[in-house]
N, C-alpha and C positions, 0 to 999 in steps of 0.2 A: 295691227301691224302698221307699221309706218309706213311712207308709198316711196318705192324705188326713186331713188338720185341718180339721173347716168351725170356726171362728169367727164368733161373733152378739157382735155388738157395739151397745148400747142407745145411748152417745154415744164420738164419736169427735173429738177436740180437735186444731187443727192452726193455728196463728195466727188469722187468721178467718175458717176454714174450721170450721165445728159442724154437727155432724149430731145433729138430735135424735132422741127414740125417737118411736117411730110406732108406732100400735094402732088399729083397727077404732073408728070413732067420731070420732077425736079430728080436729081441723083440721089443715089440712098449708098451714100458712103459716110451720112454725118453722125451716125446714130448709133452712139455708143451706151454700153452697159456694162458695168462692171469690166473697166478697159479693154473690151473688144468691141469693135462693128459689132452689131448685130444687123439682120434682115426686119425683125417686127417684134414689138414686145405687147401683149394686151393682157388686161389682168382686172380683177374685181374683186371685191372685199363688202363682209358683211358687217356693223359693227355690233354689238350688245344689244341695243335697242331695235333692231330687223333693219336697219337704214342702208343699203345697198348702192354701192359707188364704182362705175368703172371706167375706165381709160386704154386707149390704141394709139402705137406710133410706127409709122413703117410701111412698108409694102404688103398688102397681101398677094400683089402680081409684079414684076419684077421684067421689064423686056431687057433683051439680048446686053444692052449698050449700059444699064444697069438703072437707069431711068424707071420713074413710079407709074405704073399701069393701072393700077389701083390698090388706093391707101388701105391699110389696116383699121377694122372697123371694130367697134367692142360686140358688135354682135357678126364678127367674122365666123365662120364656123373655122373651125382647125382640130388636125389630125392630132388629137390628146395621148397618144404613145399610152402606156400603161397606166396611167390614172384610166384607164377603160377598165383594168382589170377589177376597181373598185364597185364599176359599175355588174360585171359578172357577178362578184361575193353578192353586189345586191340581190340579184337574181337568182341565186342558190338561197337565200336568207327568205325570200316570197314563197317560193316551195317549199320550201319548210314551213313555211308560217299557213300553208293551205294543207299540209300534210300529204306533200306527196314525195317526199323524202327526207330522210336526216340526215345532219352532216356528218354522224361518226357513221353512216352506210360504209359498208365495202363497197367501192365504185364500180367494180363490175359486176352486182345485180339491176344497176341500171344503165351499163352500156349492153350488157347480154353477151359479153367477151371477156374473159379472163386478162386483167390489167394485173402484171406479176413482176417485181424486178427478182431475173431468174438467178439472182444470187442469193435472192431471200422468197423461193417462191412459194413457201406457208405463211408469208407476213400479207395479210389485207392493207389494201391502199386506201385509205377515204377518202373520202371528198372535205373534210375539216383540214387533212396533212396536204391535199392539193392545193388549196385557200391558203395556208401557212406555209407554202412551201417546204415543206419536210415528208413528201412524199418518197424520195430517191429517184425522182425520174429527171434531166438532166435534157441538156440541148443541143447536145454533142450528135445526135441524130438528125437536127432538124427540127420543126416546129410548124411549118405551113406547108401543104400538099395539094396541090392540085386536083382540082374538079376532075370528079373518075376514077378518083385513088380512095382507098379507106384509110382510115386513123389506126385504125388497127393494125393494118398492113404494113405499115411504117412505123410501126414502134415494134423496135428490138433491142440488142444488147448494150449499143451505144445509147439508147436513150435512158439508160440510168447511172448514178453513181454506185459507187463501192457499199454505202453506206445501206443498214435496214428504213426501210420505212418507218418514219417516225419519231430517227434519232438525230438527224440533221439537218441544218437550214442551209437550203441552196435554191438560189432565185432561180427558176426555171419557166419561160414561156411556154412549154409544150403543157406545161400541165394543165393550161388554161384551154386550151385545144380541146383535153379531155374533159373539160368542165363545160364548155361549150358542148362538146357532144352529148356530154350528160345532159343539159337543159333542152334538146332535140328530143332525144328519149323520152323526156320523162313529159315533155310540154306538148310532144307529136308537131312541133312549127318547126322550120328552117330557123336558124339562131338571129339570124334580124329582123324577122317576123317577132320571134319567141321575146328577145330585147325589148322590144318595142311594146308587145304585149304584157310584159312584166313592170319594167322598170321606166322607161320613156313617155308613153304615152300617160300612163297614170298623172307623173309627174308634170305633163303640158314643158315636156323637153323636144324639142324639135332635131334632133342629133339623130345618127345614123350609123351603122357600123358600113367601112367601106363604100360611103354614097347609096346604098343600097336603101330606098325608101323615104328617101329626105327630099323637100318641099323644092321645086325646080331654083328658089331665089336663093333657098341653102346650098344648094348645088354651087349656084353663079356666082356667089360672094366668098367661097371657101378661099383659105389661104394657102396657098404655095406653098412648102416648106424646103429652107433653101442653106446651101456650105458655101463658101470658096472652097472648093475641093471635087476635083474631078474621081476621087476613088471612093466615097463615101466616108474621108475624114480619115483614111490612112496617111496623107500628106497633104499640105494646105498652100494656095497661094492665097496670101494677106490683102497684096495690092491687084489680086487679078479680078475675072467675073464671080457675079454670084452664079452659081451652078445651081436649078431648080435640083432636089432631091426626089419626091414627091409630091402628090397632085397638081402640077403642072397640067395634068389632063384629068378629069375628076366625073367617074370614075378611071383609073388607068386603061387604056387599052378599050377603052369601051364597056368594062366588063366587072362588077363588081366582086370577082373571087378569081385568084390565079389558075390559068391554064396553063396544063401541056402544049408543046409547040404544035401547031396546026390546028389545036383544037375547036370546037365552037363553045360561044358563051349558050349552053342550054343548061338554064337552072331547073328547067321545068324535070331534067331528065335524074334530079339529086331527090336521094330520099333520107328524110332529116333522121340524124343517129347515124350517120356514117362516116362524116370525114367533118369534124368539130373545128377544125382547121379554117374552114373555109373562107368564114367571113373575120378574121382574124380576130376574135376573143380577146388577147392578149396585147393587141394597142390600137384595134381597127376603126375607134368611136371618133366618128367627127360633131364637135359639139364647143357652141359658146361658151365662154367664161362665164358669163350669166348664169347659163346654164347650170353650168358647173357649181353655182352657189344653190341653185334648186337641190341637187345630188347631196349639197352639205345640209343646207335646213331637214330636208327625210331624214339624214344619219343622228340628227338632232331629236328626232319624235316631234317637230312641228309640220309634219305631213299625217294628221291625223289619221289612222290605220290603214295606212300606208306599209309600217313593217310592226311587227307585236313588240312587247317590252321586251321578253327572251332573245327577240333577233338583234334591237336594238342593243343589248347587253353582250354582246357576242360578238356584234361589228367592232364597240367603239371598247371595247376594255382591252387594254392591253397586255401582254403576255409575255415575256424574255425569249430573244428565239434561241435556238438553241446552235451548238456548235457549227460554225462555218464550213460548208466543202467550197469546191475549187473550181465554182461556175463561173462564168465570164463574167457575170455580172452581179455576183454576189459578194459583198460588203459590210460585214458585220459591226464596222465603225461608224456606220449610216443608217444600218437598217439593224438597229439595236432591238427595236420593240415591233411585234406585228398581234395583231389582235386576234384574239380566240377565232373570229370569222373572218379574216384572211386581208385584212389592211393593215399599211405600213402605220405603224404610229411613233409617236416623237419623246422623247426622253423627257424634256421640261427643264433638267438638271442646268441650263446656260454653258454647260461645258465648253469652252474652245474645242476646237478638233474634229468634234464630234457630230453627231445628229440635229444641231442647234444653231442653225443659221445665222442668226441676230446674238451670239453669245455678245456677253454674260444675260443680252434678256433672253430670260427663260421663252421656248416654245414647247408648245403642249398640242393635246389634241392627236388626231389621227384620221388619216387619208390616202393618198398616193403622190408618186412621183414619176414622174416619165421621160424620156431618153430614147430619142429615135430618128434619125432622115436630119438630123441638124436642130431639131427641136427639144427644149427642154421646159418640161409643164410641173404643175403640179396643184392641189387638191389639200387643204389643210385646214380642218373642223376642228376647234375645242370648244364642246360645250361647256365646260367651265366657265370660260370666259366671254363664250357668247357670240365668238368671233368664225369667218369664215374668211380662209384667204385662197385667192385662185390664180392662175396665170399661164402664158403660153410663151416662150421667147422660139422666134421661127425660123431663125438659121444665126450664123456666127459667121466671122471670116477666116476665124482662128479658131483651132481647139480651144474650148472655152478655158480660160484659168481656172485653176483652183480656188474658193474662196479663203478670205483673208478669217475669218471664226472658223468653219465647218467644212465638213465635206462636201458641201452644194456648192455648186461652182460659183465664183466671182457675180457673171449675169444675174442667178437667182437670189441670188445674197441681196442685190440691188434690187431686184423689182419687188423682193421682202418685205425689203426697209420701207419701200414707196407706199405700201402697200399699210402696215404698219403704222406710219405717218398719215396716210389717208385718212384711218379711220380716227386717231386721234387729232385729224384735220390741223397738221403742219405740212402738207401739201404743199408750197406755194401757187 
């Protein structure tokens, strides 16, 4: 293997896409991507040959007056939104590969609870239709619950669609909850002990879900995640502050899993297999873009028995998903392809419109995508081609535009291309 390349990059030119330089002091209103402000863009790319390149520009700390407190580093840690979910399908694909469960299981022989959408409640739910979202459970209830609360307890008739298990794709974070709680069960560890134990550690990932067990220096270096928007991006001011979203305080509150009001942070008093919820499963992983190419190279098979040929064949093969419901976040122009073992993967076709960021050049491969607190990341493996592309953009000041090819927004479309260009080394 060829030995890692970091690349620091002061400005990075790409139609009008500019990143400027960024230094302790200076304002961070110049730094645009994909014609908006952005707050911090970092991103890394593998190319063919194992040659590994990445690049930071931005804040990862932001004071009041909008001034840089401290710059965006390529080994910043940041709150990855749902490219974590990538790393859960890992961690259902390891127990399987130790045989201590399958994915076409009915999931409630290893929660010990009857998991039923009571519109269909003789249709079994697995853990494969959880992973592919085609389970029918839905977010219309909720999705994270408070230390003291069971998972159980909080899934009712809102948390599903109309639909059977099985026959329709609907992006749902709660399912991941349940999948979380599944990995408590079946691993007897709390889910970021159990992470860590599975998928992280193996790997020499230094990431964490929710701050919970991350090196004091990952702690201190984490990035902010930041909007102009004082409602969480229901209205925006363009030319006002950046508003921190998230990890502003890291962990929030002092306390790595949400509580009920007045409550105390006691984890010692949680017993793992009860509230899946906790450490949030479904976007809670804070973890490098680096990192994030380590997660690609295992989805590759160059983590030698790391995951078996069967898991490896089940991550990365992709599958048609099947008919759209009417979840918030569900997108069947984007999220066309998801793999037998529960990742989003990419068409290839160049299509405009579609799932193909850099149309007409084809993308291929398969990973995640994430959306969350003003952040938009993402996770994109084709072993075909040899390539790993990763990235993090950590606030906007605008709802981000739409992209000018595809359904990834304008920002992503730009740090693609950069990204893209890097490894075919027209970077300037």
């Amino acid at each position: 293997m060829r030995p890692v390349r970091w690349v620091a990059r002061c400005a990075l030119v790409l139609g009008t896409a500019f990143l400027g330089s960024a230094a302790p002091g200076l304002a961070q209103d110049s730094l645009i991507l994909g014609d908006v402000a952005v707050s911090g863009v970092v991103a890394a790319s593998m190319d063919s040959a194992g040659a590994q390149q990445g690049f930071a520009q931005g804040a990862a700390e932001l004071a009041p007056d909008g001034t840089i407190v401290r710059p965006l580093r390529v080994d910043s840690a940041v709150r990855i939104a749902s490219v974590s979910k990538l790393a859960v399908a890992i961690a259902l694909h390891r127990l399987a590969d130790q045989g201590r469960l399958a994915l076409d299981d009915d999931t409630s022989q290893h929660l010990g609870w009857a998991l039923r959408n009571p519109a269909h409640p003789d249709a079994h739910i697995t853990l494969r239709q959880l992973l592919r979202h085609e389970s029918s459970l839905s977010d219309g209830g909720g999705y994270s619950f408070p230390l003291g609360q069971r998972l159980r307890d909080r899934i009712g008739p809102a948390s599903f669609s109309s639909a059977a298990p099985g026959t329709a794709f609907d992006y749902a974070n709660l399912g991941y909850a349940v999948l979380g709680e599944v990995i408590e069960a079946v691993s007897g560890e709390r889910f970021d002990i159990a992470m860590r134990t599975l998928v992280l550690d193996p790997l020499y990932i230094g990431g964490c879900f929710n701050w919970s067990g991350c090196e004091p220096e990952h702690v201190e270096g984490g990035a902010v995640l930041y909007r102009k928007s004082t409602d969480y991006g229901e209205s925006w001011k363009p030319d006002g502050p950046w508003v921190p979203q998230v990890d502003a305080e890291r962990p929030a509150r002092g306390c790595p899993v949400p509580l009920a009001e007045g409550a105390s942070c006691d984890l010692a008093s949680y017993r793992p297999g009860t509230n899946g919820s906790l450490f949030s499963p479904q976007g809670g992983l804070r973890i490098r873009v680096m990192d994030l190419i380590k997660l690609g190279r295992a989805l590759m098979g160059k983590w030698p028995g790391f995951l078996s040929d069967a898991s490896l064949e089940s991550l990365m093969t992709p599958v048609p998903v099947k008919t759209g419901g009417d979840g918030a976040e569900t997108d069947t122009g984007l999220m066309q392809l998801w793999s037998k073992g529960g990742l989003h993967c990419f068409s290839g076709t160049g299509k405009p419109g579609t799932d193909q960021p850099l149309a007409p050049m084809p993308t291929a491969g398969c990973g995640h995508l994430g959306e969350a607190y003003g952040l938009h990341s993402g996770l994109i493996v084709d072993p075909a081609a040899g390539t790993i592309l990763a990235y993090a953009i950590t606030g906007t000041a605008d709802a981000p535009p739409v992209g000018r090819n595809s359904r990834f927004t304008a920002p992503e479309e730009a740090v693609l291309k950069m990204l893209v260009d890097q490894i075919a080394g027209k970077t300037p």
